[in-house]
N, C-alpha and C positions, 0 to 999 in steps of 0.2 A: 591554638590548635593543640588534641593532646599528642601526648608522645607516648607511643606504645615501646610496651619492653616486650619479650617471649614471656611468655607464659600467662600473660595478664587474661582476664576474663573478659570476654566482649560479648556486645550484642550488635545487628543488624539493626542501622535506625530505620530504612524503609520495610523490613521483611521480618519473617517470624524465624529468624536464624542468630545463634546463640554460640558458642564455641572458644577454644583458646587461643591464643597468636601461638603462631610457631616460626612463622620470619616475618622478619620486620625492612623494609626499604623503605626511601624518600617518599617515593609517591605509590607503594603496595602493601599492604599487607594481608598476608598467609594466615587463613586458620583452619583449626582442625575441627569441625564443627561437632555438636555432640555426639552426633548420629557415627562420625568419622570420615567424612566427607574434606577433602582439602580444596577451598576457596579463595580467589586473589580478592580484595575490597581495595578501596581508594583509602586512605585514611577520613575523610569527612562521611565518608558511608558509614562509621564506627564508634562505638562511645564503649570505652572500659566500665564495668559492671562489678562493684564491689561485694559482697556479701549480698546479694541478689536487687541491690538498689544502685540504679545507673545514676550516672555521676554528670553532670553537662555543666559547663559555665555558660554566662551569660551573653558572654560573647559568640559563643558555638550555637547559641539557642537563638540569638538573632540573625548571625549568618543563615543558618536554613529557614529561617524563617523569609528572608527579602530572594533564596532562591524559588526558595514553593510561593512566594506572592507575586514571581513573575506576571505578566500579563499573559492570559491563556490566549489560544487561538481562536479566531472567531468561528464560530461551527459554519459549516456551509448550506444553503436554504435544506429544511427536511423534506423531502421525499413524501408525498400520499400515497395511502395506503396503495391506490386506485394503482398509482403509479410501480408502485415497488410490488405489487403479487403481479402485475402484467403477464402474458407468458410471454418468454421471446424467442424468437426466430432467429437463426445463426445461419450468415450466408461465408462460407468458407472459399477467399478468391484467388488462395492459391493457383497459379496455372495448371499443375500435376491431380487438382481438384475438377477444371473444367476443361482439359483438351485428353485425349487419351496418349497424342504425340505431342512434342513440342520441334520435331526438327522440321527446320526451313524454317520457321516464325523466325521473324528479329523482335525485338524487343518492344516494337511499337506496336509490330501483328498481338503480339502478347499481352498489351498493356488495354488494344481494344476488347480482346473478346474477354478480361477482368471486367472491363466496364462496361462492356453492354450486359454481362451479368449481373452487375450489379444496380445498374437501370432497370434490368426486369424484374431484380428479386426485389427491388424496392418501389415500384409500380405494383407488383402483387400484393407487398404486404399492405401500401396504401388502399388497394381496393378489398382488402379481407378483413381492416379493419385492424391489425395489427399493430401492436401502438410501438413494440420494444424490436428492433433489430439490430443486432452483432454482426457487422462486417471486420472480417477477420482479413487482415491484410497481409500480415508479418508487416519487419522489421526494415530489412533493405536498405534501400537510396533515400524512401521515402515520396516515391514518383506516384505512385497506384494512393497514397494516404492523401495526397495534394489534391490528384485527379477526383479522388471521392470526396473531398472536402468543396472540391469545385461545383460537382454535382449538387451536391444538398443543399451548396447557396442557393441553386434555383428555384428550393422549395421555400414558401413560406412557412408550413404547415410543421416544419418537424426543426428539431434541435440535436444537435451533434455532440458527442464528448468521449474523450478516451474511456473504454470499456475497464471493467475493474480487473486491475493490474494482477490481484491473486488469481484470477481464472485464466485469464486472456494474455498475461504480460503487457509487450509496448506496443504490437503488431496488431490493436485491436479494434477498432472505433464502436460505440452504440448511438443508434439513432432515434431517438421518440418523437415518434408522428403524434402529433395533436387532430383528435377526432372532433372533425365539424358536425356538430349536430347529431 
């Protein structure tokens, strides 16, 4: 591993960033990039740069080499096209979404009329032909995501999976109906 002193000249081995040490710790070091930007790196993030030609032993050069030849993830099935321009329908089951009140309901009054909403809005979208729906849950106990999980075992025709976490967060299920014919 190399040893940095202050002042030495480095570069970023993953990135297009070049600059000086200015501290140096066990497992950080600080530079001051050309630009003048102050950065913390790992020491293996770093290779000292002499007279504009970086300097690596052979040992350093097979370390990153057996990290980047990890085994990558396996990708998960791709998507058609047919499938990913779909348009979707968003059925939002907040209760503050489908009662204008909520007082007197308990919990269970509340939990039905989530789900008979969401038995209708996923009966419509089967009959309009609608292949992509977003049932929006939220987060909670996780009572209303079981409930809905339960429903859609009854269908054969469609397939379930948590909706994409950047749009939707954890509170979100999408459902694709498989059109017969």
């Amino acid at each position: 591993m190399t040893v940095f002193k202050v002042g030495d000249n480095v570069e970023v081995l993953d990135d297009v960033i070049s600059g000086r040490v200015i501290k140096v710790h066990p497992s950080e070091i600080t530079i001051e990039t050309d630009e003048g930007f102050f950065l913390d790196f790992e020491p293996a993030e770093l290779v000292v740069v002499e007279s504009g030609e970086i300097r690596v032993s052979n040992f350093e050069v097979s370390q990153m080499k057996s990290q980047k030849e990890q085994p990558k993830r396996k990708r998960s099935a791709s998507v058609k096209p047919k499938q990913r321009n779909a348009p979707k329908m968003e059925v939002d089951l907040h209760i503050n979404q489908l009662t204008k009140n909520t007082k007197g309901l308990s919990n269970f009054d509340m939990l039905n009329i989530q789900m008979d909403a969401a038995r209708r809005q996923l009966e419509f979208a089967i009959g309009k032909r609608i292949q992509k729906v977003v049932f929006i849950h939220g987060v909670g106990e996780g009572v209303l995501r079981e409930e809905l999980y339960s429903l859609f075992r009854r269908y054969d025709n469609l397939r379930y999976y948590d909706a994409d976490y950047s749009q939707y967060g954890l509170g979100a299920t999408e459902v694709y109906i498989f059109q017969n014919g």
